[in-house]
Each structure stands twice: as structure tokens, then as C-alpha cells.
N, C-alpha and C positions, 0 to 999 in steps of 0.2 A: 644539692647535686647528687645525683643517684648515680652511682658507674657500675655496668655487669661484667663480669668477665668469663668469659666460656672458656675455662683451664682444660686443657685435653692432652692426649695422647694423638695420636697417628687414629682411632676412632674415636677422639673429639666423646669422652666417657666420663668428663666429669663439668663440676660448672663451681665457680666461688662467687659471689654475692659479695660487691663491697661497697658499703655505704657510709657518705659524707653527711655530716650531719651539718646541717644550714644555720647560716647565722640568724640572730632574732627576727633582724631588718629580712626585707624580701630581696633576693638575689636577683643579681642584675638579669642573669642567665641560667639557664640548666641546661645538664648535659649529660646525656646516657651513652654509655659507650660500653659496646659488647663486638668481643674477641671471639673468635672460632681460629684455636690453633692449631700446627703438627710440628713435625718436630724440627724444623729451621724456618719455619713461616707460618700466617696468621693472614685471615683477613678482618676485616674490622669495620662494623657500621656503627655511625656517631650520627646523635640525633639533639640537635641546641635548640631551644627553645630561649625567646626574646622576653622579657618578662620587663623591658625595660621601652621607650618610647620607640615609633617605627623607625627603621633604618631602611636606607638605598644602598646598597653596595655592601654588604657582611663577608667577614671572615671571621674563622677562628683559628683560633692557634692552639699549641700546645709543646712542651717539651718531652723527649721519650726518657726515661727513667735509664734503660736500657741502651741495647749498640740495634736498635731496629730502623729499618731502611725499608721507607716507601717505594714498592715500585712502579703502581699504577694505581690510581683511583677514579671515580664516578659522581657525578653531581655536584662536582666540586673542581677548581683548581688545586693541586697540593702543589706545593715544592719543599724542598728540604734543606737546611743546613746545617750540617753537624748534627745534632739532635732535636733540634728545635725545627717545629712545622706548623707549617701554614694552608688551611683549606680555606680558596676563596673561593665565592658566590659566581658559580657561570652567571654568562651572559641572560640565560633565560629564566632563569631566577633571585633577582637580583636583591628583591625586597623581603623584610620580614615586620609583620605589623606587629601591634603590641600582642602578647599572648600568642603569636603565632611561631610555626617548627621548621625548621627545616632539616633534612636526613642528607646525607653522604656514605663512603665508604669509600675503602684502598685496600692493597694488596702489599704485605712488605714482608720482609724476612726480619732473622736474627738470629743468634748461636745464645747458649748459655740457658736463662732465664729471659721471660718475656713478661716483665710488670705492666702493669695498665700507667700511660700519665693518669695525674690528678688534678693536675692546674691547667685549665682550661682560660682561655676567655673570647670575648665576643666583641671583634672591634676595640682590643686594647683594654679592655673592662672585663678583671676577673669573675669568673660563674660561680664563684664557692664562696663568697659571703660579702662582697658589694654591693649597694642597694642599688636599684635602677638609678642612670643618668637622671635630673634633672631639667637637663637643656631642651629648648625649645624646639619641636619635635621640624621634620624639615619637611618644605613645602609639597612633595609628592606623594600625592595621594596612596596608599597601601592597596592590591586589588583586594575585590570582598569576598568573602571566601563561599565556592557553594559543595554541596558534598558531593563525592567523585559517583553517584551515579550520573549526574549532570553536571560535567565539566562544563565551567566556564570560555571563550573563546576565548585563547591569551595571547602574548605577543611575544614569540620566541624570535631568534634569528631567524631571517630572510632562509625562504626553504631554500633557494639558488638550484640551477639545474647548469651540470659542468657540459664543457665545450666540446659537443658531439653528442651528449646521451641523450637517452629519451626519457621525458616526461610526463609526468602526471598528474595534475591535481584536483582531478575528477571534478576540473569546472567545465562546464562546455558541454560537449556529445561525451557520454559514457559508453557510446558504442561497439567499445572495448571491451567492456567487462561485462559478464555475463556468472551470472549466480548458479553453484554446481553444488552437489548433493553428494560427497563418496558414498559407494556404497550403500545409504540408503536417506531417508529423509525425513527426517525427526523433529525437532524442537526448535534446532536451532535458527537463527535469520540476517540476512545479508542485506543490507540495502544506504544507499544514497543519502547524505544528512545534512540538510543546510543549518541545523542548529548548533551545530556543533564545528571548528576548522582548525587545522593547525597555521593556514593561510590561505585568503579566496573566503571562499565563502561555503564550501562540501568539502565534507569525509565519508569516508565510508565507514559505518558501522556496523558491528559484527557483533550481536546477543549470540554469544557461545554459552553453552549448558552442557550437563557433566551428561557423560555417557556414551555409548562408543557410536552408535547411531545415530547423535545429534551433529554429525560435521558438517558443516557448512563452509565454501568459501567464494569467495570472487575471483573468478578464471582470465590473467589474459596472455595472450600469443602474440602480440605485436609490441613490447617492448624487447624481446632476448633478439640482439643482435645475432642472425646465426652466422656458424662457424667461428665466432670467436677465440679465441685462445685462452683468455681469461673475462668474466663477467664481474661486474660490479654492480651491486644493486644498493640502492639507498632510500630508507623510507624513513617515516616517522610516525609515531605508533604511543598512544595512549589508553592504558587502562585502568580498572578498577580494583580488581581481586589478584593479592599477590599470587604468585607464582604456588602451585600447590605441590606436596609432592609425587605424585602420581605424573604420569606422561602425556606431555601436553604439544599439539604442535599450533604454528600459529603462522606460519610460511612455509609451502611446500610447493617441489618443482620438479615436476616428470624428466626422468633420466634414461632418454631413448638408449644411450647404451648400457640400461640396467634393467632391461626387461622390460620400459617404460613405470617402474615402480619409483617411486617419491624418494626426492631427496630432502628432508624435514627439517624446519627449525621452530623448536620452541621449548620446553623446561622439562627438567625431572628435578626433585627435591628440592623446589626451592628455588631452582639456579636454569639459567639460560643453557642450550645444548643442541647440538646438530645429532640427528639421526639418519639413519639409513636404513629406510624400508626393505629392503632385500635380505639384509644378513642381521638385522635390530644392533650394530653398532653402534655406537653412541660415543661423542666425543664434546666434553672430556667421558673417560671413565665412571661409570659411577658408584667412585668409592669416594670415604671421605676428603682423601686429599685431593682428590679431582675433581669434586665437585666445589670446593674449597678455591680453586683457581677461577671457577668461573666466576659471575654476577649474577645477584636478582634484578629482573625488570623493575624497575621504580614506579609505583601506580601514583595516578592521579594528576599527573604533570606529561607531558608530551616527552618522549627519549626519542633520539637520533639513535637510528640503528644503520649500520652500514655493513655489509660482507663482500669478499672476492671470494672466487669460486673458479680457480685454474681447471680449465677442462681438457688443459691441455698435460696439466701434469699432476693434477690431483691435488694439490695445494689450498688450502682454504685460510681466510685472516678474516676476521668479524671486530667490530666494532661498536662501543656503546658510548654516545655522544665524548663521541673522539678521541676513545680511549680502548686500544688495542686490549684484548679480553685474551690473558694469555692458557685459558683452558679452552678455547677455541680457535687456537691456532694448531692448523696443519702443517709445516714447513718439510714435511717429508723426510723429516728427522726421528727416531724414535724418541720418545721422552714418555718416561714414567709418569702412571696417574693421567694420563693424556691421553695417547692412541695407539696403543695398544692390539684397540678392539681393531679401530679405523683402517690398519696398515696389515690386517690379516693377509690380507687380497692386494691385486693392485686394482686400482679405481680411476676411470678415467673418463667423468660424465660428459653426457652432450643432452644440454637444459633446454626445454621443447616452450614451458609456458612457467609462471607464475603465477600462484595463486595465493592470497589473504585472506586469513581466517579464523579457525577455532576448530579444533580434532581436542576432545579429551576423551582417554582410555579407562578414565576408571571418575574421580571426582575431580570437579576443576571446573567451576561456570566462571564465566566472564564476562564483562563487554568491556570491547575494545576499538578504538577509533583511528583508522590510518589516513593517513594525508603524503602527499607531497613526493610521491613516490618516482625515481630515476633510475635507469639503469643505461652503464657503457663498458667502454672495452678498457676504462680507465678512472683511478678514485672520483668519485663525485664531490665528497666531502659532506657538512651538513653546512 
């Protein structure tokens, strides 16, 4: 078992390397785990690898050394007691075949000192010097694995479209969408894909390429309920190339009461992030602890992404497979490392269209696959 640990300050300025040396036998499990802390919180991605016979339904566990306290995580269910935790396998990933990985992360605090656990396991069976189970492996096939330029078609939860919204699945007439160019027209490419679905049988996929002339996206106007109060949109969104750090957007929505200039959502450093084309706000912040509250997108597997978008009072809550992303909450509250920038002004959009796509300002190519897209005056959910 290999563990990292990214030791820092308040600029995240150092890193300690600590390594478990393996028993002779081959371990049932491994497991990497790397910390980005400050100075009363941390987040944390943990990557287990199965080295033992396939399994349907994974958890792992762990206990904290420390007084740290999960408060939200991704790809994963956590719960917590007392010190000891539990990441279990969403519903859409449920399996791991032999030799195959699966990644997570959370977000938690702590006071004092912040040690890495060391004792890990996977389904009850330590990662640190156990040899794989034995037993007869179980009768569900493992899928087979192809590389994230060609995602396989998978079988996540039912997309569901909630009571009243509108949706999407770009099966049927596409009459709606219509491929748009900002600015000017480059490299990049928008189009219709029956090879590929989060469910049905079309997505749209979007070859996005680095450079500020390559934007491309798919335009439509007949999902935004108008005059609403508050908007909910909910899609689901598969890519390849993590998040870079350079400024990336990947949803943008004209803001008639903001000069009609874009209100943006997609990455800087790494990490998921709202922008505002008018004034280059950005929320969170982008400093380290604010960028530290957000998530990276997960490539290679489908993400539930959800956001609200108060237009009536400025308020914004984003979501990443159902898990509230607390550096992209707006609650019209000031909070440090947040929004700062956001609450310069007051802001109070009225959203004209929706578009999916690919803007990158500096380097950051991508392909990315959207499906299953909803939007109402009230959560959708995934």
C-alpha cells in the first residue's frame, strides 16, 4: 500500500511521501490516499485498487488517527462514527473486477494535527498485508473495461425527469439544439452520438480543443422556463481529460440582465467553478483554500451534475452526484475563500438559453458526452 500525503499550510507548500511496505503474499487491496490540507480542513482523494477476486457492492473503510470529521464526499457513499469510516460504492459503480480501481474523495475538517489513516480495507479484508480472498468469485459478470477515449455505454441510475421539468435526451427531433460558434470557429465539434449514452440511445458529444477560438457549443431556448424565480438544471456529463488548470467553461447561459454576457460553469485548477463573464468573478475564490472546497470532475464514468440558479435573489447551490459542493454555494452569506469576488455587486440574472460545451482560455482539450438533460422551477434530482 502506497499513502500520499500533501502536508501544507494555508498554500498547500509542502508534501510528505509515506510508504507501507507490503507483505511477501500479494495484498488483497491497495490504496493511495493523498491529502491537500489548511489549517482546520483538508480534502482527500482515495484510490483502492481490488487485487483480490471481482466483487458487486465495495466498500472501504478506515479509521482517522485523528478528531477529523467528514463533511461531504463524491463517488462514494461516506458516513462516519466516531472515528471510524465507511466509503460505500454508489449505485452506478458498484463493481470492481480483479485488478481493477476505483477513486472517491471528501471534504472534512479537524483542529491540532491531521495524520493520514493507515489501515485501510476493502469489504472487511485488510489492504496492508492480506492475501486476496480465496472464495469463489460471484456469479456477476465485471463490465469490460474500454479506454475513456470510447466510453463504453453503462448502466447508471434511471436519468428520471422530475414533475413539471423539462427534458432532454436528445432521442427524437433535436430540433432544439443548434451548434453555435462564440466568437469565432475553430477546431472544435458539436454533434449527435448514437455510440455513446448515458440512457436511450444519443448524447451529445463535444471534441473540445485547447485555445480560445476553439469554443463550440450546443444552443437551446426552449428548456428555461421564463420568469421564474429560481432555475434548476440537471444533466449528466462524461469526460476524458481531468480538469486542467487553466480556465475552462463547459455550461454557459446568457444573462439578459448582465449585458446578455454569459454566466459560466466549468474548472480553474483542477476544481469545478462558476464564473461571471462580466466582472471575471469566480466562485469559489481562487485561492488555495477555495479552491480546496471545491471538486474535480471525475473522468471516465458518467457524473450527475445538478445546479439552482435564484434569479430572483442571486443565490446559487451546485451539485455533484448528490452531493452539495460547498465552494459553490452562494447563500448570500459572506464566507471567506468563497465569494468574496461574487458579492462585489449585487446580481440578479434573468437566463435567456443554455448551452453545452467546451470554452478553454489557455490549454485544456477535451471530449465530453452529455445526456439526459432537465431543467424546472424545482430540484430534479438524478
Amino acid at each position: 500500500m502506497l499513502i500520499k500525503l500533501a502536508a501544507a499550510g494555508a498554500l498547500l507548500i509542502g508534501a510528505v511521501l509515506v510508504a507501507v511496505t507490503p507483505a511477501a503474499a500479494a495484498t488483497a487491496c491497495d490504496v493511495t490516499y493523498t491529502a491537500n490540507q489548511w489549517s482546520t480542513g483538508f480534502t482527500a482523494d482515495v484510490r483502492v485498487t481490488n487485487n483480490g477476486a471481482p466483487v458487486n457492492g465495495w466498500s472501504v473503510t478506515w479509521t482517522f488517527p485523528g478528531n477529523q470529521q467528514v463533511t461531504n464526499g463524491w463517488n462514494a457513499q461516506l458516513t462516519q462514527t466516531g472515528s471510524a469510516v465507511t466509503a460505500a460504492a454508489p449505485s452506478y459503480n458498484p463493481t470492481l473486477a480483479t485488478g481493477a480501481s476505483a477513486s472517491f474523495g471528501f471534504q472534512a475538517t479537524y483542529s491540532g494535527t491531521n495524520p493520514a489513516p493507515t489501515a485501510f480495507a476493502l469489504n472487511g479484508v485488510r489492504c496492508n498485508g492480506d492475501a486476496p480472498p480465496t472464495s469463489t468469485p460471484p456469479t456477476s459478470t465485471p463490465p469490460t473495461s474500454t479506454p475513456p477515449s470510447t466510453p463504453p455505454t453503462s448502466n447508471p441510475p434511471p436519468a428520471g425527469c422530475g414533475s413539471g421539468a423539462r427534458c432532454d435526451g436528445f432521442e427524437g427531433t433535436q430540433a432544439n439544439w443548434a451548434v453555435t460558434y462564440p466568437d469565432c470557429s475553430g477546431t472544435g465539434r458539436a454533434a449527435f452520438d448514437t455510440a455513446v449514452a448515458h440512457s436511450g440511445s444519443t448524447s451529445l458529444r463535444v471534441d473540445g480543443t485547447a485555445g480560445y477560438c476553439n469554443h463550440v457549443f450546443m444552443r437551446n431556448t426552449a428548456l428555461l422556463p421564463a420568469g421564474a424565480s429560481a432555475l434548476f438544471v440537471r444533466y449528466w456529463v462524461r469526460h476524458t481529460t481531468a480538469l486542467p488548470a487553466a480556465h475552462t467553461t463547459a455550461v454557459a447561459l446568457r444573462d439578459a440582465n448582465d449585458g446578455n454576457r454569459d454566466l459560466r460553469f466549468g474548472g480553474q485548477n483542477g476544481a469545478l467553478q462558476w464564473n461571471r463573464a462580466s466582472d471575471d468573478a469566480t466562485l469559489p475564490e481562487q485561492s488555495p483554500a477555495g479552491v480546496a472546497l471545491s471538486a474535480p470532475l471525475p473522468t471516465g464514468a458518467w457524473n450527475c451534475v445538478e445546479f439552482k440558479i435564484g434569479q430572483g435573489d442571486g443565490t446559487m447551490q451546485t451539485w455533484l452526484n448528490g452531493t452539495s459542493v460547498p465552494g459553490l454555494l452562494e447563500d448570500g452569506v459572506p464566507t471567506h475563500d468563497i465569494d468574496s469576488q461574487w458579492l462585489n455587486r449585487t446580481w440578479r440574472p434573468a437566463l435567456t438559453d443554455l448551452r453545452l460545451g467546451w470554452e478553454s482560455y489557455g490549454e485544456g482539450a477535451d471530449t465530453l458526452w452529455y445526456d439526459d438533460v432537465a431543467v424546472g422551477t424545482t430540484r430534479v434530482g438524478c
